[in-house]
C-alpha positions as CSV (number, residue, x, y, z in Angstrom):
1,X,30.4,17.5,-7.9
2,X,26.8,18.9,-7.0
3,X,24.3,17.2,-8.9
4,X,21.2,19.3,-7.3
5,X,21.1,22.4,-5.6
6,X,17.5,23.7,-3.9
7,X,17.9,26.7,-2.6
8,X,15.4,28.7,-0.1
9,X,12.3,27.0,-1.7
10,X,8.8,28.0,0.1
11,X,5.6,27.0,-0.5
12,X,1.8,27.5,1.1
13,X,-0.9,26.2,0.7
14,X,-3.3,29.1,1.3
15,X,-2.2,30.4,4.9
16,X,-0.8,27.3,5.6
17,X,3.5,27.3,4.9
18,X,4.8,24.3,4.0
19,X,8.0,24.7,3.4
20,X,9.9,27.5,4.6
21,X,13.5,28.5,2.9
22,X,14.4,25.5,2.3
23,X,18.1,25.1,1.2
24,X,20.5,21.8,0.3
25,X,22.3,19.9,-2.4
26,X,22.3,16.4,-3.2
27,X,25.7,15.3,-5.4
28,X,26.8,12.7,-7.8
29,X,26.7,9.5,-6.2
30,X,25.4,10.7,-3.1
31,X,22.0,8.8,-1.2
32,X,20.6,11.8,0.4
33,X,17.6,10.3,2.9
34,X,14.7,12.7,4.0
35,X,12.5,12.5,6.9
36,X,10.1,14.4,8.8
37,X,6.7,13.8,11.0
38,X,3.8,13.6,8.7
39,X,3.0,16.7,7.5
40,X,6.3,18.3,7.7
41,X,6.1,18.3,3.9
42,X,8.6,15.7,3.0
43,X,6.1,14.5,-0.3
44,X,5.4,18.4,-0.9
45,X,9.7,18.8,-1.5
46,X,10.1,15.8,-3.0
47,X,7.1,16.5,-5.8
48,X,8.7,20.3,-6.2
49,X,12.0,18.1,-6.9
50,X,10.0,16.0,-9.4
51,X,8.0,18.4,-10.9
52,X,5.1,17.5,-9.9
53,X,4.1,20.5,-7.8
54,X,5.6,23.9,-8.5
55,X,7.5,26.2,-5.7
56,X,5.8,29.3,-4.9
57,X,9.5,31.0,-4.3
58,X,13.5,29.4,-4.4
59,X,15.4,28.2,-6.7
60,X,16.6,25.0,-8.3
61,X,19.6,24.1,-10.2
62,X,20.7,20.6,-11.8
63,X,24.2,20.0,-13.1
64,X,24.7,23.9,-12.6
65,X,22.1,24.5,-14.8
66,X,18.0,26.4,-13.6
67,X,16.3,23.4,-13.0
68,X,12.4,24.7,-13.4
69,X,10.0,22.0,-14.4
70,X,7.0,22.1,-15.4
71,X,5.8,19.4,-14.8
72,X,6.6,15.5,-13.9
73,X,7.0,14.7,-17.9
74,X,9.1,17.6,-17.9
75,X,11.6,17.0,-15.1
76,X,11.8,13.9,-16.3
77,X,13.1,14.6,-20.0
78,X,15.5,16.6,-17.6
79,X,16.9,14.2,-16.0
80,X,15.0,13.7,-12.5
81,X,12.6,10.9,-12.2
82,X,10.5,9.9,-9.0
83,X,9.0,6.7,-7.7
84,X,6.0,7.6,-5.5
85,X,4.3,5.0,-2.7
86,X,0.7,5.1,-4.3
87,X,2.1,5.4,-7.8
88,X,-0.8,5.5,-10.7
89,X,-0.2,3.6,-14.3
90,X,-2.5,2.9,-16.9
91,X,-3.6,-0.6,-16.3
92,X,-3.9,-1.4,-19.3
93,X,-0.7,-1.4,-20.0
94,X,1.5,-4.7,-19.5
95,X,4.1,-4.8,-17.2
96,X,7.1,-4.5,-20.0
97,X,5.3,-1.2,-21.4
98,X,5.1,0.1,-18.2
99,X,8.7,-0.6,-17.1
100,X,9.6,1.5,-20.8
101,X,6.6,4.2,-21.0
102,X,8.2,7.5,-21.6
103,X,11.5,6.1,-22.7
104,X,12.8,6.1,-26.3
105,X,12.2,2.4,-26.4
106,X,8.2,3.1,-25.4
107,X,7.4,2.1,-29.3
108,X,9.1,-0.5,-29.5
109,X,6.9,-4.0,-30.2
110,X,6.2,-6.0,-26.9
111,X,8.3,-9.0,-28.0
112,X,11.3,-7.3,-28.1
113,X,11.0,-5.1,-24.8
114,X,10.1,-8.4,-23.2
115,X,13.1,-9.9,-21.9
116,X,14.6,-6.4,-21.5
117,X,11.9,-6.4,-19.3
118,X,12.9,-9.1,-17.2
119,X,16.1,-8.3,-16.9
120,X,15.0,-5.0,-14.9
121,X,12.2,-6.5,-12.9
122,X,14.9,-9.3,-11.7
123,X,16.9,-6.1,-10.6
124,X,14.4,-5.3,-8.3
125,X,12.9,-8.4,-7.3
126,X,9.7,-8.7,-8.9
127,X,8.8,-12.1,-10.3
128,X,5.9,-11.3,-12.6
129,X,5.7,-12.2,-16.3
130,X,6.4,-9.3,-18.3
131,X,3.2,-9.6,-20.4
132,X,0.9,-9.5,-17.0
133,X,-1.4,-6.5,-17.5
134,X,-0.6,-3.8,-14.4
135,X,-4.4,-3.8,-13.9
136,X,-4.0,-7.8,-12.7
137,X,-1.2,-7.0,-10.3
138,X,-1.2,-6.2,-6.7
139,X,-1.4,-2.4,-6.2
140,X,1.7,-2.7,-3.5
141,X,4.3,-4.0,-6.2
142,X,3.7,-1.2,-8.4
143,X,6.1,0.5,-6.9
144,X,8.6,-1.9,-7.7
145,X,7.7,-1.6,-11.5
146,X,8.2,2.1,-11.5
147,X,11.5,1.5,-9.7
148,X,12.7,-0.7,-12.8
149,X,11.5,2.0,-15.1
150,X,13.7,4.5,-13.4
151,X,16.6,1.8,-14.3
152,X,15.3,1.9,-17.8
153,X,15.7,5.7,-17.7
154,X,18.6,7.9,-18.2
155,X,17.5,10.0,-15.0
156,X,20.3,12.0,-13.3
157,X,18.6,12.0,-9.6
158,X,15.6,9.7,-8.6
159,X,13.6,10.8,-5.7
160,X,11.9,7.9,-3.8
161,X,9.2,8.4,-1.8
162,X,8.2,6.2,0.7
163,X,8.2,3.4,-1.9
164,X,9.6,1.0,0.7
165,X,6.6,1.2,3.1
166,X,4.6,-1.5,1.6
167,X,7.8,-3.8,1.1
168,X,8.7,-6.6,2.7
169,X,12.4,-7.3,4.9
170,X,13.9,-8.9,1.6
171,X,12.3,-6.6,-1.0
172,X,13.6,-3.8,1.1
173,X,17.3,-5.2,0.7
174,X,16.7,-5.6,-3.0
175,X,15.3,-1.8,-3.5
176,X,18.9,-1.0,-1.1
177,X,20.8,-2.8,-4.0
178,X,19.1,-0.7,-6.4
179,X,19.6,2.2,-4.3
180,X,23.4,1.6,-4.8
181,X,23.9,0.5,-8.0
182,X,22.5,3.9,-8.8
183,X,25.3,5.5,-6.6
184,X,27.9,3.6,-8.6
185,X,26.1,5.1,-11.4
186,X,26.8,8.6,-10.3
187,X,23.5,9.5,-10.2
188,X,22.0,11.0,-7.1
189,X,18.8,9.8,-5.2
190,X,16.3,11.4,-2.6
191,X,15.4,8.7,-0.1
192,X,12.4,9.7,1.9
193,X,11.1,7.2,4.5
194,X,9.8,6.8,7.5
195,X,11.5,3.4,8.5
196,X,14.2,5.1,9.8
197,X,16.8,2.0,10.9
198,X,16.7,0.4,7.3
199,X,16.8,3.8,5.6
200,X,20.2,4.6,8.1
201,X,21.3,1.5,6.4
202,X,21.3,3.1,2.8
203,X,21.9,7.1,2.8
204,X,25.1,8.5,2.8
205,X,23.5,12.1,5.0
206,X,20.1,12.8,6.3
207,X,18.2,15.6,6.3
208,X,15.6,16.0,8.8
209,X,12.8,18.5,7.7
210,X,10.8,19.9,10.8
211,X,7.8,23.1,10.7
212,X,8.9,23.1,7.1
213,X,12.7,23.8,7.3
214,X,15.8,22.0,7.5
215,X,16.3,21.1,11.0
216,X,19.4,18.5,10.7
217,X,21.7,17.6,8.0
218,X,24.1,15.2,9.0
219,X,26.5,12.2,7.8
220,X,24.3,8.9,8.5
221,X,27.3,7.5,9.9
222,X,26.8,10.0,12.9
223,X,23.3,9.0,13.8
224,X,21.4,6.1,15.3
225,X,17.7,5.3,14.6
226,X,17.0,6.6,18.3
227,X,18.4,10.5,18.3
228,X,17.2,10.1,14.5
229,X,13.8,9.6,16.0
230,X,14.1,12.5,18.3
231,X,15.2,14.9,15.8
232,X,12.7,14.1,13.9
233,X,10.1,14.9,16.2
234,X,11.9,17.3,18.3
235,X,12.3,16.2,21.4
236,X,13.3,12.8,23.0
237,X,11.2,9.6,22.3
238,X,10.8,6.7,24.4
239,X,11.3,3.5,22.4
240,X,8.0,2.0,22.2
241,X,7.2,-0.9,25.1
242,X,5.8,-4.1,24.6
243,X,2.0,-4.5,24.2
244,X,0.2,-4.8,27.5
245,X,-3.0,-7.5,25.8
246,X,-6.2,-7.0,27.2
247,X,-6.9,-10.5,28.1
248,X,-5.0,-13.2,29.2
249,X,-3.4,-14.6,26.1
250,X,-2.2,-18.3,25.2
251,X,1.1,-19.7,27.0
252,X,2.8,-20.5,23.5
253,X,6.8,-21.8,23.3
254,X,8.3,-18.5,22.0
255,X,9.4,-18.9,18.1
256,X,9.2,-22.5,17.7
257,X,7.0,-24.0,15.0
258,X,3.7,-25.3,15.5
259,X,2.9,-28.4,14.1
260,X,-0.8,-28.3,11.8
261,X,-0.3,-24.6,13.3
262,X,-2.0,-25.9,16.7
263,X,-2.0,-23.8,20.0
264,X,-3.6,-24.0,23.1
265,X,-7.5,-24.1,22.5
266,X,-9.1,-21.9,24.7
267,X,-13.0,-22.2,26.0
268,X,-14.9,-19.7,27.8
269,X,-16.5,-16.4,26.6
270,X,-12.8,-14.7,26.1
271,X,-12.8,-15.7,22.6
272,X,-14.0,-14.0,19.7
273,X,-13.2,-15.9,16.8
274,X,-12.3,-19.9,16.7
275,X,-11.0,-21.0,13.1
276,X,-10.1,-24.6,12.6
277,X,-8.4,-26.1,9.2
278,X,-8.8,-23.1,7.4
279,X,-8.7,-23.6,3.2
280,X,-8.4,-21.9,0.1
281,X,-7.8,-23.9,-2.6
282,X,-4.3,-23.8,-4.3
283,X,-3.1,-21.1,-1.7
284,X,-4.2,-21.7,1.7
285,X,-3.6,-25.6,3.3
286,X,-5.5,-25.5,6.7
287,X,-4.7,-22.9,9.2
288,X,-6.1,-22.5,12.5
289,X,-6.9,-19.4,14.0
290,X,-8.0,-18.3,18.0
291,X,-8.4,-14.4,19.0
292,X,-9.4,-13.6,22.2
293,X,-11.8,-10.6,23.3
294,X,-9.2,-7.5,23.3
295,X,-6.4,-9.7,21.4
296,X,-3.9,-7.8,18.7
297,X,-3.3,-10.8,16.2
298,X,-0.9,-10.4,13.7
299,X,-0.2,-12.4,10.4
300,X,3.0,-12.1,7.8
301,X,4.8,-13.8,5.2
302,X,5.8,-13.4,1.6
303,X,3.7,-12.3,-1.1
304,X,3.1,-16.3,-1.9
305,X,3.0,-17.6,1.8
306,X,-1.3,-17.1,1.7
307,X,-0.9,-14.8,4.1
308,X,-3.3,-12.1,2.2
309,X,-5.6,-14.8,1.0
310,X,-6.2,-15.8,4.7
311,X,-7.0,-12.2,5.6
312,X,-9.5,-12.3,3.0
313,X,-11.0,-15.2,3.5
314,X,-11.9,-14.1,6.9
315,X,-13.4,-10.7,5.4
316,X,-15.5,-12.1,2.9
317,X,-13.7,-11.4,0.0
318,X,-12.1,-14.4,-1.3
319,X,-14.1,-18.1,-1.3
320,X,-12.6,-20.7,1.4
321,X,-13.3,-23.2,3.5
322,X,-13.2,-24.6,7.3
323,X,-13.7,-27.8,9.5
324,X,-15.3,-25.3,12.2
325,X,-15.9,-21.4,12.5
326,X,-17.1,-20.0,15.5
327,X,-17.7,-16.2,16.1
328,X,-18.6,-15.7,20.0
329,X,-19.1,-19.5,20.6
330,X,-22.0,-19.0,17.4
331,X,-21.4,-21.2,14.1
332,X,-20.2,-19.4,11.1
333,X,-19.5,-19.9,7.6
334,X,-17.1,-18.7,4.4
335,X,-19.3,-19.6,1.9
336,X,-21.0,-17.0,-0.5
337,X,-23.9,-18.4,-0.3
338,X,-24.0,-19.9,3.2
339,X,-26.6,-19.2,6.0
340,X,-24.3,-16.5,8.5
341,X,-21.5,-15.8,6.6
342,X,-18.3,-14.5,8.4
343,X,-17.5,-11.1,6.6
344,X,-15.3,-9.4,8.9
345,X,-14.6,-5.9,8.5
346,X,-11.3,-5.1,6.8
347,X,-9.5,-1.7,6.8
348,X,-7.2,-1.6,3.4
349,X,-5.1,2.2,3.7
350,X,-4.0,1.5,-0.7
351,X,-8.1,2.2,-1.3
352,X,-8.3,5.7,-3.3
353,X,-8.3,8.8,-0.2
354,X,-8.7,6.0,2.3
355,X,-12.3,5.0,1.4
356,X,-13.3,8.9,2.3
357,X,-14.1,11.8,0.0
358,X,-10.7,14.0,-0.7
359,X,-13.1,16.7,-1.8
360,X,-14.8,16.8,1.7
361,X,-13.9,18.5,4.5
362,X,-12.3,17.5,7.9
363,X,-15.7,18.1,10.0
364,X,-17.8,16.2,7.4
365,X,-15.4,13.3,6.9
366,X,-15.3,12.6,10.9
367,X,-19.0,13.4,11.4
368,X,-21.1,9.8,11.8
369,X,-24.3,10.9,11.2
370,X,-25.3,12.4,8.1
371,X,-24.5,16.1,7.8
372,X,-27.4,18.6,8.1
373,X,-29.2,15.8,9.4
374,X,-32.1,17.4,12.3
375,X,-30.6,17.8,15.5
376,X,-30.4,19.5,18.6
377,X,-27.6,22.3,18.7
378,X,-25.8,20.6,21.8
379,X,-25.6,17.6,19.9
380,X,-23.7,19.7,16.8
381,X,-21.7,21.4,19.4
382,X,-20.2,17.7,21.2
383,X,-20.1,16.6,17.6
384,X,-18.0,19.0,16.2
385,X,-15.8,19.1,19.2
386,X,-15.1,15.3,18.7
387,X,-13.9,16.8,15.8
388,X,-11.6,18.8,17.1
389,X,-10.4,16.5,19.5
390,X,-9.6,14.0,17.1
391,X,-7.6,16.6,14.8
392,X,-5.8,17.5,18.0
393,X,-5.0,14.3,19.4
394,X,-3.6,13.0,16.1
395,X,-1.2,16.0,15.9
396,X,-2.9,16.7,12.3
397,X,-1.1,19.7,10.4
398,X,-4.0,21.6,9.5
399,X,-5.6,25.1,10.4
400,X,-9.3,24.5,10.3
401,X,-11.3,21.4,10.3
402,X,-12.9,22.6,7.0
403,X,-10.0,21.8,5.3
404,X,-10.1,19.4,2.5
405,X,-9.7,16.1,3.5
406,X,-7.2,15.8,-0.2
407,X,-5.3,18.8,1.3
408,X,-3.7,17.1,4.2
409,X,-0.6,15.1,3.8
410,X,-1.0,11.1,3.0
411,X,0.1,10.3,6.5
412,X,-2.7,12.6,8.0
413,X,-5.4,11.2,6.0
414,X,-4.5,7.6,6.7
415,X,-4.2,8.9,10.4
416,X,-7.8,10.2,10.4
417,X,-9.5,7.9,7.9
418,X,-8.1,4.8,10.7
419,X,-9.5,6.6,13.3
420,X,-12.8,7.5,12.0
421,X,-13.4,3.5,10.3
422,X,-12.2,2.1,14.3
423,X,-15.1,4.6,15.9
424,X,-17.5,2.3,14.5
425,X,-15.3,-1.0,14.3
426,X,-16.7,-3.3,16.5
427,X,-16.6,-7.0,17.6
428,X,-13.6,-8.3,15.3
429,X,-11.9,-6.4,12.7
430,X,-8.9,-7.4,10.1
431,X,-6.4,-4.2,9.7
432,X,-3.9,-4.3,6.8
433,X,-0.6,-2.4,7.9
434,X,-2.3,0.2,10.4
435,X,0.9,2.0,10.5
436,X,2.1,2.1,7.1
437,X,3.9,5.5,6.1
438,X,3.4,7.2,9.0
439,X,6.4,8.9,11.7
440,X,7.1,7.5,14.9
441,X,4.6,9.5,16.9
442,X,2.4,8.8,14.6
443,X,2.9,4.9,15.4
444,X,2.6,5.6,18.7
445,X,-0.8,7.4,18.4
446,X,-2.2,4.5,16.1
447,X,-1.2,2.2,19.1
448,X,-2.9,4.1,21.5
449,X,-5.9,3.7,19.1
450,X,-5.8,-0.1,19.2
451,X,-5.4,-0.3,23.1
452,X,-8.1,1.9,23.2
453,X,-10.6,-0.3,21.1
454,X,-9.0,-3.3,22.5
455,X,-10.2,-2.1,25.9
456,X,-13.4,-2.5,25.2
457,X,-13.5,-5.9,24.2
458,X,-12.4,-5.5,20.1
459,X,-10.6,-8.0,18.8
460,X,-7.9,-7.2,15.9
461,X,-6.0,-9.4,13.2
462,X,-3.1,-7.5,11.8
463,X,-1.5,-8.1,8.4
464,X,1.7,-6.4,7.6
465,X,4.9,-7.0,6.2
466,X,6.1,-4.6,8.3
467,X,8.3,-6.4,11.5
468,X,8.7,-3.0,13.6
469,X,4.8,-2.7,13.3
470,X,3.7,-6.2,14.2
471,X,6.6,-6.1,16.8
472,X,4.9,-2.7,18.3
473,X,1.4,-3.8,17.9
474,X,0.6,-7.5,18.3
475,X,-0.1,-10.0,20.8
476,X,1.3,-12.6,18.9
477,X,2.8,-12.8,15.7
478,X,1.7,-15.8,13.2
479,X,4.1,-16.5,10.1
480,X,2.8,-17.7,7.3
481,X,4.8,-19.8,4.7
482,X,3.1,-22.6,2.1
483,X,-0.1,-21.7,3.3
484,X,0.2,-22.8,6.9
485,X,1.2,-21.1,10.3
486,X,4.6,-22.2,10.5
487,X,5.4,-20.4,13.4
488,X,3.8,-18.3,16.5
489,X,5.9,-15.6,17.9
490,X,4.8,-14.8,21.4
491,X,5.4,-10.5,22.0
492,X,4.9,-10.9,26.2
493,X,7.9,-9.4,27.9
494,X,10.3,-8.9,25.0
495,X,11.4,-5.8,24.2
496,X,10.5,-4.2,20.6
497,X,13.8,-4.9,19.0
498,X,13.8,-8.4,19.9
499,X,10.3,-9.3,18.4
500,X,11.6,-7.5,15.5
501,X,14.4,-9.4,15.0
502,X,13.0,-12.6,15.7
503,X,9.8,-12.1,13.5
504,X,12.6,-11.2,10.6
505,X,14.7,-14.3,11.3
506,X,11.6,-16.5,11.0
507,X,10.2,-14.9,8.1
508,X,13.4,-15.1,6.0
509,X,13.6,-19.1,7.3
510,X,9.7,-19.6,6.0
């Protein structure tokens, strides 16, 4: 039976169209995926779905019935609720009264929603104490808590959105069991995702969404991540080669572990950063680091391995220790109050618009110098076509560069906000999932990004839980488990899909 039916939906935003009659159904016990390049406006149908934005024309109906919210609250009393990537919740609120807020049980006193709690957190694989405040947990698992509130709900249709792009191999799996138990249910879920293999491995039919209208809709069982990936974009697309590393990099024994997570140590001007017996106390147990001028580094593990503490160690943000740092051959320390403290740069895409202004426009937000600063004209001119060439080279759905940076789609902003922080990234930088949420062009264009600054002698550390984006982007691959290196994954000459799989084997063995 159709649960949802959306039929001809438009919507602009001021000359720009969105979505352009837009017509399909989604039915009981049905996994319906959704994907698109960014700005196709995947998030803009799934938020009319929820609620959250209204449809300029269409119509909706939900078990038969108009289906018109007006708002998010609304759709939700009506049965639809939506889990959203960069979700918002009070934090404030403990973990238990965020899993219930909006429900009947809301009122209810902590003690009693407590192990209710748990019970629906253990559903989706989140092992945090029910009477953690959200405001103490990591922003990437809120997700997660907003999935077991959907559980807690008596929702009809649940439209995910991107929630899995910040999850790691076995979360993923978990949010998949979720996924199906809601199925059994008979309810009806909108799976939109840009990790197209693992969402194949959930949805019953796809819909592909392309210059705002439904391109494809087809059983899942008739598609493959490869023509998925071209009809997505519209034409064919070559699966991505290995990484071609600026410099020569170490000769390592291919996914074997590495004993005190030792490697060849290099000498010589060709490297950038030398870390020996890195510590953090309690979650870190001595790791050593070498990254060579032009070297793609990445670093993974699960949410306890110390894989995130490591990273920022190395940026400054978290207190640690080493038997020897060297930056360029020059000593360094970790210490906050240390002569020459290493405080590497660090790119974090979860920071509110991307560390940028969403009020600001395109022009200003990729402009170095400050705006209306003096200047010759010819400088204004080569600055504002840089501009342009940016917008154009990143494929960015917009019809003026005085757009509002807010306006553009997530994966647009996090396109541009990466490449205006790596225009003045220098030296060695730390990047936290440089690829997250964004299509398979897209992917492509942030790689051509790193070759570009790796060219020139910039050095890059990685840190993703992502394996087709370490696999498509790294030199090597380090995983992390007890707070050591317990294994280096050399990328040279192996196709995409083997690094993938391998980097997944060892993490799930860590």
């Amino acid at each position: 039976m159709t649960l949802l039916q959306v039929q001809g939906l438009t919507k602009s935003y001021g000359a720009r169209r969105v979505l352009r009659e837009v017509s399909f159904a989604v039915d009981e016990g049905e996994v319906v995926g959704l994907v698109g390049t960014n700005g196709a406006g995947k998030s803009t149908l799934g938020d009319i779905v929820a609620g959250i934005t209204p449809a300029d024309g269409g119509s909706m109906t939900l078990q038969g019935s108009p289906y018109a919210p007006l708002s998010a609250d609304d759709a939700r009393h009506l049965g639809v609720g939506v889990v959203e990537q960069l979700v918002r919740i009070d934090p404030a609120l403990t973990v238990a009264r965020a899993v219930f807020r909006g429900t009947p049980q809301a009122g209810r006193p902590q003690a009693e929603l407590r192990r209710q709690a748990q019970v629906l957190l253990a559903e989706v694989a989140l092992d945090v104490d029910p009477d953690t405040l959200v405001g103490d947990l990591p922003h990437f698992v809120h997700g997660l808590v907003e999935t077991a509130r959907v559980l807690a709900e008596d929702t009809r249709l649940v439209v995910l959105d991107e929630v899995s792009a910040a999850l790691l191999p076995l979360e993923v799996s978990r949010l998949h069991a979720v996924t199906g138990r809601l199925r059994r249910q008979g309810r009806g879920v909108l799976y939109i995702s840009h990790r197209l293999p693992e969402m194949l491995e959930v949805v019953d039919r796809v819909l592909v969404l392309r210059e705002g209208r439904i391109a494809l809709d087809s059983p899942s069982a008739d598609l493959d991540p490869e023509r998925l990936a071209a009809e997505t974009v519209g034409a064919p697309v070559a699966p991505p080669a290995p990484r071609v590393a600026s410099v020569a990099a170490p000769v390592l024994q291919d996914d074997v572990p590495v004993p005190a997570d030792t490697h060849p140590a290099p000498s010589g001007d060709d490297v950038a950063l030398q870390v020996r017996n890195l510590r953090v106390p309690g979650r870190v147990e001595g790791v050593d680091l070498v990254l060579r001028r032009g070297e793609v580094v990445g670093l993974t593990g699960h949410r306890a391995s110390g894989v995130a503490e490591i990273a920022d160690a190395l940026s400054g943000e978290l207190p640690a220790v080493t038997d020897e740092l060297l930056l360029h051959g020059e000593p360094r320390s970790l210490g906050p109050a240390d002569e020459c403290p290493l405080r590497l740069p660090a790119y974090h895409p979860d920071q509110d618009a991307y560390g940028v202004d969403p009020g600001e426009t395109i022009a200003r937000t990729l402009t170095q110098e400050a705006w209306g600063a003096l200047t010759d004209i010819r400088t204004e001119i080569a600055t504002l076509r840089g501009v342009i060439r940016t917008v154009h080279q990143f494929d960015v759905k917009t019809l003026s560069i005085r757009t509002v940076f807010g306006a553009l789609s997530g994966g647009d902003q996090h396109k541009l906000a990466l490449a205006r922080w790596m225009a003045s990234a220098r030296d060695v930088v730390v990047l936290h999932e440089p690829t997250r949420g964004l299509d398979v062009r897209a992917r492509a264009q942030v790689r051509r990004l790193l070759d570009e600054a790796t060219a020139h002698g910039t050095s890059v550390v990685v840190v993703s839980v992502d394996p087709d984006e370490l696999a498509e982007c790294c030199d090597r691959v380090g995983i992390v488990s007890g707070g050591r290196v317990a294994r280096w994954i050399d990328t040279r000459e192996l196709a995409v899909d083997a690094v993938r799989e391998r980097i997944v084997e060892a993490a799930t063995a860590a």
